[in-house]
SEVEX-513242 format. One record per residue (C-alpha): residue number from 0; residue in one letter; x, y, z. Coordinates in nm, 3 decimals. Last residue first. Example, Ala and Ser with C-alpha at 12.3 -4.5 7.8 and 13.67 -1.06 7.14 Angstrom:
BEGIN
PT num residu      px      py      pz
PT   1      S   1.367  -0.106   0.714
PT   0      A   1.230  -0.450   0.780
# end
This chain:
BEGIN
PT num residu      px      py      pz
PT 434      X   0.026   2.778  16.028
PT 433      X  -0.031   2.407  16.051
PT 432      X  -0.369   2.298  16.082
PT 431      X  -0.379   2.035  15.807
PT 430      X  -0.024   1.917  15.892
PT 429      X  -0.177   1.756  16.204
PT 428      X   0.183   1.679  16.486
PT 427      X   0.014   1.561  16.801
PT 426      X   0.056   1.199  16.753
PT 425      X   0.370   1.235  16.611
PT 424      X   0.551   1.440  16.913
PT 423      X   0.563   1.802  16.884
PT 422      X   0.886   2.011  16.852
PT 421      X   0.794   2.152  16.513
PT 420      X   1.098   1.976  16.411
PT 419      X   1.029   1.676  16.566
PT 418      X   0.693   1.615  16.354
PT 417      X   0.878   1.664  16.094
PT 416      X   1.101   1.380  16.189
PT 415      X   0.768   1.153  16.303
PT 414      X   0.613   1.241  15.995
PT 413      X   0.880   1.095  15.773
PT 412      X   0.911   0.770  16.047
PT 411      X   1.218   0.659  16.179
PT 410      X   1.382   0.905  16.400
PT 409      X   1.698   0.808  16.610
PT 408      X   1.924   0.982  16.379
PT 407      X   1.804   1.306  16.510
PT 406      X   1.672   1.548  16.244
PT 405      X   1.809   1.725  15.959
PT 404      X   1.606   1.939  15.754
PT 403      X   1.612   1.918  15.365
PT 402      X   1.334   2.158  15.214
PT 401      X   1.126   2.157  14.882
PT 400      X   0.984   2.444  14.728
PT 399      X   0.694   2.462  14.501
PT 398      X   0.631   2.615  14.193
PT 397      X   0.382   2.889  14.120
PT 396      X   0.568   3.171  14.043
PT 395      X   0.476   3.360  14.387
PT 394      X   0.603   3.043  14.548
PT 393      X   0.343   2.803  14.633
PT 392      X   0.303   2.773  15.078
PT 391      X   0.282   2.428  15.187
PT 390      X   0.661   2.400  15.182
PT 389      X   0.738   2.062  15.056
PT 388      X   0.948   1.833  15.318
PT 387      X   1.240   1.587  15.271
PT 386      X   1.372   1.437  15.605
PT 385      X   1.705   1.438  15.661
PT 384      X   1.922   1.157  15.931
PT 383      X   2.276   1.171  15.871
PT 382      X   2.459   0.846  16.069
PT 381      X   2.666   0.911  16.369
PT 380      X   3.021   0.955  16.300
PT 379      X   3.379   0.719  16.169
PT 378      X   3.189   0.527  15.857
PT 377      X   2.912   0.799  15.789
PT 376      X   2.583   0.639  15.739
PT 375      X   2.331   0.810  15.516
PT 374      X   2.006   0.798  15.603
PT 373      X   1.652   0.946  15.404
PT 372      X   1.303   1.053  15.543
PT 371      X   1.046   1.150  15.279
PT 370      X   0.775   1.374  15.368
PT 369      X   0.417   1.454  15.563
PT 368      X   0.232   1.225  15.369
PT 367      X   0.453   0.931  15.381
PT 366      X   0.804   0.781  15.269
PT 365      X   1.024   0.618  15.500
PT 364      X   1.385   0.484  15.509
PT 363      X   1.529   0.625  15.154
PT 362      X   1.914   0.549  15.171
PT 361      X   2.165   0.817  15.083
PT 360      X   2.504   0.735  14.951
PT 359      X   2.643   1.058  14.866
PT 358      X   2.644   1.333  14.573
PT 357      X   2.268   1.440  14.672
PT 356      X   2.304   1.424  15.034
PT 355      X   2.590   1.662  15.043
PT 354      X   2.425   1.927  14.797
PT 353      X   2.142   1.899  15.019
PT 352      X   2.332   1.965  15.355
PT 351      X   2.525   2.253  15.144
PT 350      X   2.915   2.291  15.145
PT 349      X   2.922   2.537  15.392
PT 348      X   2.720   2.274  15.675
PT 347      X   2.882   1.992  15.546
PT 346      X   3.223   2.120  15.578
PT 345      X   3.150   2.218  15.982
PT 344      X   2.973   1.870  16.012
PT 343      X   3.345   1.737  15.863
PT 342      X   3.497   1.944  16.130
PT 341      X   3.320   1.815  16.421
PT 340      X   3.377   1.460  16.277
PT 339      X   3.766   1.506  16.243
PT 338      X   3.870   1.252  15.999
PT 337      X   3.808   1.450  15.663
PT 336      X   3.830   1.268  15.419
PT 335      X   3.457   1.288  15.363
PT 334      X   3.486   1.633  15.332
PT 333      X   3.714   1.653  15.040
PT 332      X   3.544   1.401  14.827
PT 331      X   3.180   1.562  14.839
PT 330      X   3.346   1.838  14.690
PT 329      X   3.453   2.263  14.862
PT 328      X   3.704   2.443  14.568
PT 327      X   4.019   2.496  14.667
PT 326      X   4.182   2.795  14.892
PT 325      X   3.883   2.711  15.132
PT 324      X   3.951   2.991  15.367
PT 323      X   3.747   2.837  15.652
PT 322      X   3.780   2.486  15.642
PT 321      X   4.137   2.604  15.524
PT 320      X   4.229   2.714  15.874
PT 319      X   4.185   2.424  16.047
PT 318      X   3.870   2.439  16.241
PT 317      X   3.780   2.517  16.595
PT 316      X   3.388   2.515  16.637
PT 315      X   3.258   2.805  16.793
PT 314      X   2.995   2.899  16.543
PT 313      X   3.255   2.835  16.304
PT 312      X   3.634   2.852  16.377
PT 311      X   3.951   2.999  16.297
PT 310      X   4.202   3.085  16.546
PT 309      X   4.517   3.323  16.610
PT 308      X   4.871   3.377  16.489
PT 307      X   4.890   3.650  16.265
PT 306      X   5.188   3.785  16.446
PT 305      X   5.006   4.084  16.601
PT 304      X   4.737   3.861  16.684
PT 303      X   4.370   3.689  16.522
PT 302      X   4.072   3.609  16.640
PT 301      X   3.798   3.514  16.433
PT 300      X   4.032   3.421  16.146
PT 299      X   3.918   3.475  15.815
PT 298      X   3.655   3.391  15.551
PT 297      X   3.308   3.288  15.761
PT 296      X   3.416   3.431  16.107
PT 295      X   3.334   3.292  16.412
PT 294      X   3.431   3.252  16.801
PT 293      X   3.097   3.196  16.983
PT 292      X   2.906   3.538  17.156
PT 291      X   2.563   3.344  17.050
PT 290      X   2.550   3.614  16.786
PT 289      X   2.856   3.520  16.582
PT 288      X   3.167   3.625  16.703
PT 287      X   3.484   3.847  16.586
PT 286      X   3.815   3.937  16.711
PT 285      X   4.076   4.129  16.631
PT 284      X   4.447   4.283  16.759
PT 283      X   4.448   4.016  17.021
PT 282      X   4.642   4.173  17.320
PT 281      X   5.009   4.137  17.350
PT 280      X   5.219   3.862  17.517
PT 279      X   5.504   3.916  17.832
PT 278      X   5.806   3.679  17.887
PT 277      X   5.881   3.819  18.316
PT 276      X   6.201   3.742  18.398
PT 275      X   6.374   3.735  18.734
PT 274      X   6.178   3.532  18.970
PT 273      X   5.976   3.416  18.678
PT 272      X   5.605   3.529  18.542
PT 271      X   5.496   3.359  18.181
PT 270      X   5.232   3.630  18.067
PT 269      X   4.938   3.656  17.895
PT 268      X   4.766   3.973  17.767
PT 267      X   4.838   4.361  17.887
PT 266      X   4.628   4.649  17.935
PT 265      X   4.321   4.591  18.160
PT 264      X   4.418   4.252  18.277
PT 263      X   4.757   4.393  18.393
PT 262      X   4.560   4.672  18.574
PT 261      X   4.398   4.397  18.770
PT 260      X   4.699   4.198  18.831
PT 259      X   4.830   4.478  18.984
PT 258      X   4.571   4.558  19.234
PT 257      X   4.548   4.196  19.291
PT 256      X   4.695   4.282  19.727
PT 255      X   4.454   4.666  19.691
PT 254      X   4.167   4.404  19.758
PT 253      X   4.149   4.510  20.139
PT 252      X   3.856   4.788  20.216
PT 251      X   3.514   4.671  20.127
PT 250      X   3.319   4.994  20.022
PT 249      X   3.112   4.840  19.687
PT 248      X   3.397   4.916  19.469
PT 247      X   3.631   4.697  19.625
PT 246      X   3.340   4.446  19.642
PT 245      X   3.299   4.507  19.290
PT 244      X   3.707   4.457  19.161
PT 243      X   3.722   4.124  19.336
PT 242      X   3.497   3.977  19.198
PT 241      X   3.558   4.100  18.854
PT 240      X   3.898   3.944  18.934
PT 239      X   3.775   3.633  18.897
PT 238      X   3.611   3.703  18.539
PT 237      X   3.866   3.925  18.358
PT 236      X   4.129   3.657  18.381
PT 235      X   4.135   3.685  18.037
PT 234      X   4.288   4.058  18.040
PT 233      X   4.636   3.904  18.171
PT 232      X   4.646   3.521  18.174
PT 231      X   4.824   3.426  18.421
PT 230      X   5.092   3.119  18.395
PT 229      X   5.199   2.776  18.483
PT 228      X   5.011   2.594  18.216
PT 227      X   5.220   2.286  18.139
PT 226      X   5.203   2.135  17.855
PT 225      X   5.317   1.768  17.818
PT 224      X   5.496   1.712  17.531
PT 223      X   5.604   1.877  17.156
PT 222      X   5.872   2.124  17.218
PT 221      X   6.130   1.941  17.004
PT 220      X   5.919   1.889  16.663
PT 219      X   5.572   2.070  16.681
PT 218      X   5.411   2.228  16.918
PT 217      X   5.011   2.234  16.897
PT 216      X   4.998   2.315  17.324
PT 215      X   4.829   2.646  17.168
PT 214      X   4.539   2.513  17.013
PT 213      X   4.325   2.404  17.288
PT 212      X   4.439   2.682  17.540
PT 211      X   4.315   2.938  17.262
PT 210      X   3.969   2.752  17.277
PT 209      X   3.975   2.790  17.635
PT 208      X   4.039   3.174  17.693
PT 207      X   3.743   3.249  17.424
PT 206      X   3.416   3.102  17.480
PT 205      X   3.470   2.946  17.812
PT 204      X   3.679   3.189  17.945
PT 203      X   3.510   3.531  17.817
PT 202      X   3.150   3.485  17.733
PT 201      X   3.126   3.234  18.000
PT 200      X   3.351   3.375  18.298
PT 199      X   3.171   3.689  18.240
PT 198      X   2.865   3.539  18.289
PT 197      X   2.959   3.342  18.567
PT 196      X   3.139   3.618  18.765
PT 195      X   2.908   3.899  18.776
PT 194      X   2.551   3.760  18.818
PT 193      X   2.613   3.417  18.974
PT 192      X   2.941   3.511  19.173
PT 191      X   2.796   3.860  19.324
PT 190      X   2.485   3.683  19.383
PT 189      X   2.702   3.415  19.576
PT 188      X   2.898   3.665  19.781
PT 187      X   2.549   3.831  19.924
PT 186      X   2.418   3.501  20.056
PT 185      X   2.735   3.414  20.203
PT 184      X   2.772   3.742  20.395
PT 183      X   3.059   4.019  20.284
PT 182      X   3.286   4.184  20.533
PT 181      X   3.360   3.901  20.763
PT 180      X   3.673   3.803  20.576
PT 179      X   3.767   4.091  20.339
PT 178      X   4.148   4.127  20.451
PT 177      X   4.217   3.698  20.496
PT 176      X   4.058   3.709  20.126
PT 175      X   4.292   3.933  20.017
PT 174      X   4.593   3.811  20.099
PT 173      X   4.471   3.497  19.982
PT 172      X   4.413   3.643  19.682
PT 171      X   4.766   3.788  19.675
PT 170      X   4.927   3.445  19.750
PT 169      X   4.736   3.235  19.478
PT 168      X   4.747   3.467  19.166
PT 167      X   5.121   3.615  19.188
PT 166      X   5.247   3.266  19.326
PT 165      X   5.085   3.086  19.051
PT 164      X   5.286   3.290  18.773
PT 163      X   5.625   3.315  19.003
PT 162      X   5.772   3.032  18.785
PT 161      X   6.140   2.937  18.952
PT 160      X   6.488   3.123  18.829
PT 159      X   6.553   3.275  18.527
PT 158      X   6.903   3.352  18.529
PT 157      X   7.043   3.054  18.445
PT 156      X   6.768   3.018  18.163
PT 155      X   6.844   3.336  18.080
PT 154      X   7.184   3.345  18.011
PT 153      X   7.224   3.025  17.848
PT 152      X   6.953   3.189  17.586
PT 151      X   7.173   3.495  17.551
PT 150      X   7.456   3.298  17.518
PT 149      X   7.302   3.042  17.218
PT 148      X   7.192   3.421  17.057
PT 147      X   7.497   3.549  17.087
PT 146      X   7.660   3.223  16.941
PT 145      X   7.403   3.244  16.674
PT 144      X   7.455   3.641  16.570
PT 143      X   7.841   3.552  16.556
PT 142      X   7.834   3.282  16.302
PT 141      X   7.626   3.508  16.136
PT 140      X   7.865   3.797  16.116
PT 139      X   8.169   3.551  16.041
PT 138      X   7.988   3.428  15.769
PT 137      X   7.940   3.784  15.639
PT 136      X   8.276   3.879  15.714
PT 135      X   8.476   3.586  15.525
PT 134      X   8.781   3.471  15.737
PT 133      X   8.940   3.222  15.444
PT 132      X   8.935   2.821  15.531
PT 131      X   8.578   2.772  15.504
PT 130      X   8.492   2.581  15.784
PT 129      X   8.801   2.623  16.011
PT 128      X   8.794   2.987  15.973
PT 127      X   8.447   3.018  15.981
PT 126      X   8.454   2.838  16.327
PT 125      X   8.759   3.043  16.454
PT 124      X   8.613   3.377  16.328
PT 123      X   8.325   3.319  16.503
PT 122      X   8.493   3.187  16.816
PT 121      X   8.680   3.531  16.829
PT 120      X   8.359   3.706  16.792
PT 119      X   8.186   3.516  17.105
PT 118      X   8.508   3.570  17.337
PT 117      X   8.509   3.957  17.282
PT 116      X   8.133   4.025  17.294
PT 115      X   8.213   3.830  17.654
PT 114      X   8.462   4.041  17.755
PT 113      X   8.297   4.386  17.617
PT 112      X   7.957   4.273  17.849
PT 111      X   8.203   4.196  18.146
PT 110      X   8.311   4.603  18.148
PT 109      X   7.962   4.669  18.076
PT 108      X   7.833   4.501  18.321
PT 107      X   7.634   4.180  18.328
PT 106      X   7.281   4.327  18.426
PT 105      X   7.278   4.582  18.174
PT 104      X   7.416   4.394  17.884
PT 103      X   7.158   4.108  17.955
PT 102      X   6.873   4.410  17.940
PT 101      X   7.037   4.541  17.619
PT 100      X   7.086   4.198  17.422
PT  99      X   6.770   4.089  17.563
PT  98      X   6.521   4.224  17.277
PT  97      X   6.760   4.008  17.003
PT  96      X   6.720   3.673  17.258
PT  95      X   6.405   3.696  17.243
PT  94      X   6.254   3.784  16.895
PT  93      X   6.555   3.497  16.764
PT  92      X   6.422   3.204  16.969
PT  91      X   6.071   3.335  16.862
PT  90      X   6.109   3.332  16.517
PT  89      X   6.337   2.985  16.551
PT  88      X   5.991   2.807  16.718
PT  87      X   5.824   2.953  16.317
PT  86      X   6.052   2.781  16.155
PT  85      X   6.100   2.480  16.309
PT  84      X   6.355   2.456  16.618
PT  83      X   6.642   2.220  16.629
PT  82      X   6.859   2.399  16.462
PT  81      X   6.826   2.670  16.758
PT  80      X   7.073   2.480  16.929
PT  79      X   7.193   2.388  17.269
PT  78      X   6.819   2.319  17.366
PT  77      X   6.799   2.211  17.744
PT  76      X   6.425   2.331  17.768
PT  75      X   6.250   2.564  18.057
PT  74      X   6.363   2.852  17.829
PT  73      X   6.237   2.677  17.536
PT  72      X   5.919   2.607  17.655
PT  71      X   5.839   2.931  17.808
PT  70      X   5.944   3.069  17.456
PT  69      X   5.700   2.839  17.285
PT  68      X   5.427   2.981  17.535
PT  67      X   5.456   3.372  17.488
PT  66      X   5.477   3.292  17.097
PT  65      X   5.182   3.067  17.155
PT  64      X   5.008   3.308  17.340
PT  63      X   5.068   3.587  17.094
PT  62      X   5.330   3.895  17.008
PT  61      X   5.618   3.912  17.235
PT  60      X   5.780   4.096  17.473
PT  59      X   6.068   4.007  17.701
PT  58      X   6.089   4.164  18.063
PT  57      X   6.459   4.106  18.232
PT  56      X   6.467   4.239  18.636
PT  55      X   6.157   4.073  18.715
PT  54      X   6.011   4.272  19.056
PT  53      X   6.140   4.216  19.356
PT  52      X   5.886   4.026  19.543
PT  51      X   5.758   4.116  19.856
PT  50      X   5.317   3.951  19.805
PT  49      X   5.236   4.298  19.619
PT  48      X   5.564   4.366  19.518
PT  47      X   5.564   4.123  19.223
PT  46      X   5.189   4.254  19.114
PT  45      X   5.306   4.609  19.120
PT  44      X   5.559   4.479  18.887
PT  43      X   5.316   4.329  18.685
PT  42      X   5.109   4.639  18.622
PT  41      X   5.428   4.882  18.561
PT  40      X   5.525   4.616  18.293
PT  39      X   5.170   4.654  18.135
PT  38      X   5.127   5.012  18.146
PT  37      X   5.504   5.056  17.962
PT  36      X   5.389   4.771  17.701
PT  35      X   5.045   4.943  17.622
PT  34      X   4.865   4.686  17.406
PT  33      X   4.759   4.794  17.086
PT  32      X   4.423   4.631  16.984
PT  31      X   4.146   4.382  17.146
PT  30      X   3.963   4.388  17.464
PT  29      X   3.712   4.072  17.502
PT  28      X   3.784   4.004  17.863
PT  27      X   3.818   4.392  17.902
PT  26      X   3.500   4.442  17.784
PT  25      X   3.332   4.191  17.995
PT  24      X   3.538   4.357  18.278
PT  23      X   3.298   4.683  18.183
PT  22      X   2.989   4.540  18.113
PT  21      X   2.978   4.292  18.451
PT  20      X   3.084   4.655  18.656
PT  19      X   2.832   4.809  18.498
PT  18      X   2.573   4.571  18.601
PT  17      X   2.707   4.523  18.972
PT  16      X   2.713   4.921  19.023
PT  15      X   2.344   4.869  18.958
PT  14      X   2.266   4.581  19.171
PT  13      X   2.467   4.749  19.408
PT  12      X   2.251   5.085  19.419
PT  11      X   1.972   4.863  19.454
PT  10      X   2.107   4.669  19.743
PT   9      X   2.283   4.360  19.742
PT   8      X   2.309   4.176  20.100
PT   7      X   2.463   4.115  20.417
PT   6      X   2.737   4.377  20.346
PT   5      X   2.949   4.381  20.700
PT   4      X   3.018   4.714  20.864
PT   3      X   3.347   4.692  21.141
PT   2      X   3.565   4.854  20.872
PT   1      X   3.304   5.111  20.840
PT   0      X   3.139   5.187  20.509
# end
């Protein structure tokens, strides 16, 4: 293709370099496993040069989103003190400023480096001194770990300087899009969006990238607030720079600006992108869906990290995690305290619709030939409406079984709800001819 040529639409060879192209960033959306630090820190600072940065001097790895996002907080935080922190905030106080020692050291000079190692030990000793009276080395070897680590933190906050994360996305692709204008007609540009970028955008984004951005602002304590998502999101930006990645392929010269980005998305997972740091995440080392491509897993998480941090839910519903594990035994009891109603359908749904019915307060509405159609009202959720069917088939034994099938609380006849279920209204619902 000529750089005068202009693609006014798909042919068949593009329609089929378009399907393997959806497969393959679909994969990478969904990649899970070891993540390839050296590939990934090559990747972003290709990105940095792309629109003349200098690449981060400082990169600090760690193991999830929310690791990769409580660090962001901190480091855009005043915190003095790691006391402040919860347990799990303190892991990744101490992950960063341990990995930094060496890339701190580096950039201060050595000669500076011994100075300061100098001042922090003899204010060790001074605080054990004055605390316990007698210079004991063990104290003295912790009181020196936290004023390194206070330092370190100092360090890179000063050091820091403003989020690049935006810049990386926004000024490459516009870099881009001044390259490849003309070179792709309207007509041809919106296929490309409706049969490469939505559905990767869906079983990717919607599916997975959002339900981690709905539990990952859960910050406790001092970083609780306002969350601010200055950042890009490595592989789960699979489905914009899909785009991107088939025209390229497709003969239109100019995308080389996301280049980077694009073999970040391949290797690496979410990052928090300074002028001079880079705080880099890992891929998911699991995940697992039901087969609507929603986040599920019936006795574990459905997509879990390095740091076994990660998310439970059901058939895309995010639950806490003992919904799932149920470490004690599933009652009528438990579920109805349970204020969340998206969770409490999620308990009703393990624990057994008829199970629930039975040990509740259930009202019978209607009774005819085709059932029996019972309410219960839930005080904080729309009522439970069941109707109460017999199969018309005996059972090789003889007996006959009877089904519970919930239907929309707005029914109010038995043979109306059944009628519902077969998707007919209840004039044209005949039980005599079903099949």
């Amino acid at each position: 293709m000529s750089s005068t040529d202009k693609i006014d639409k798909l042919n068949a060879k593009h329609l089929r370099l378009l399907e393997k192209v959806r497969e393959e960033w679909r994969q990478v959306g969904l990649g899970t496993g070891a993540t390839d630090r050296s590939k990934a820190e090559a990747a972003v600072k290709e990105a940095y040069q792309a629109i003349g940065l200098k690449p981060p001097a400082i990169f600090v790895w760690l193991k999830s989103p929310w690791a990769g996002n409580a660090a962001a907080k901190i480091l855009d935080s005043d915190i003095d003190w790691p006391y402040h922190l919860n347990n799990n905030q303190l892991e990744v106080w101490d992950a960063v400023w341990k990995q930094c020692v060496k890339q701190v050291e580096a950039a201060e000079g050595e000669e500076k480096w011994k100075s300061v190692r100098r001042r922090l030990r003899a204010e060790a000793d001074e605080k054990v001194l004055a605390r316990e009276g007698v210079l004991l080395e063990k104290y003295v070897k912790d009181q020196f770990a936290e004023n390194m680590g206070i330092y370190i933190w100092h360090y890179l906050r000063n050091f820091a300087g403003v989020s690049m994360s935006r810049r990386l996305r926004e000024d490459a692709e516009e870099k881009v899009k001044e390259n490849i204008e003309g070179k792709l007609s309207a007509l041809a540009a919106e296929q490309i969006y409706h049969e490469l970028v939505q559905p990767v955008h869906m079983q990717v984004w919607s599916f997975l990238a959002e339900p981690l951005k709905q539990r990952i602002p859960s910050m406790s304590g001092i970083l609780a607030g306002t969350q601010r998502w200055e950042l890009n999101y490595g592989l789960h930006d699979a489905s914009w720079l899909s785009y991107y990645d088939f025209i390229g392929r497709i003969g239109i010269k100019g995308t080389e600006p996301l280049s980077g980005l694009s073999k970040l998305a391949r290797v690496g997972g979410w990052i928090w992108a300074y002028e001079n740091i880079c705080i880099m995440t890992e891929r998911p080392l699991e995940l697992v869906r039901d087969n609507r491509f929603r986040l599920h897993a019936e006795n574990k998480m459905c997509l879990r990290y390095a740091d076994d941090w990660g998310l439970y839910a059901w058939h895309g519903v995010l639950v806490p995690p003992y919904v799932i594990l149920l470490p004690e035994p599933l009652t009528f009891d438990l579920i109805e305290s349970e204020p969340n109603a998206e969770v409490r359908r999620v308990l009703i749904e393990r624990f057994g619709l008829e199970n629930y019915l039975r040990e509740g307060k259930v009202l019978r509405i209607h009774q005819d030939k085709a059932g029996i159609l019972y309410r219960m009202n839930l005080p904080s959720d729309e009522p439970i409406l069941v109707v109460r069917v017999m199969n018309s088939t005996p059972e090789p034994d003889g007996t006959i079984k009877e089904y519970f099938l919930r239907v929309p609380p707005t029914m109010q006849r038995a043979k109306q709800a059944v009628a519902w279920t077969f998707g007919l209204t209840e004039e044209e619902y005949d039980p005599l001819v079903e099949t």
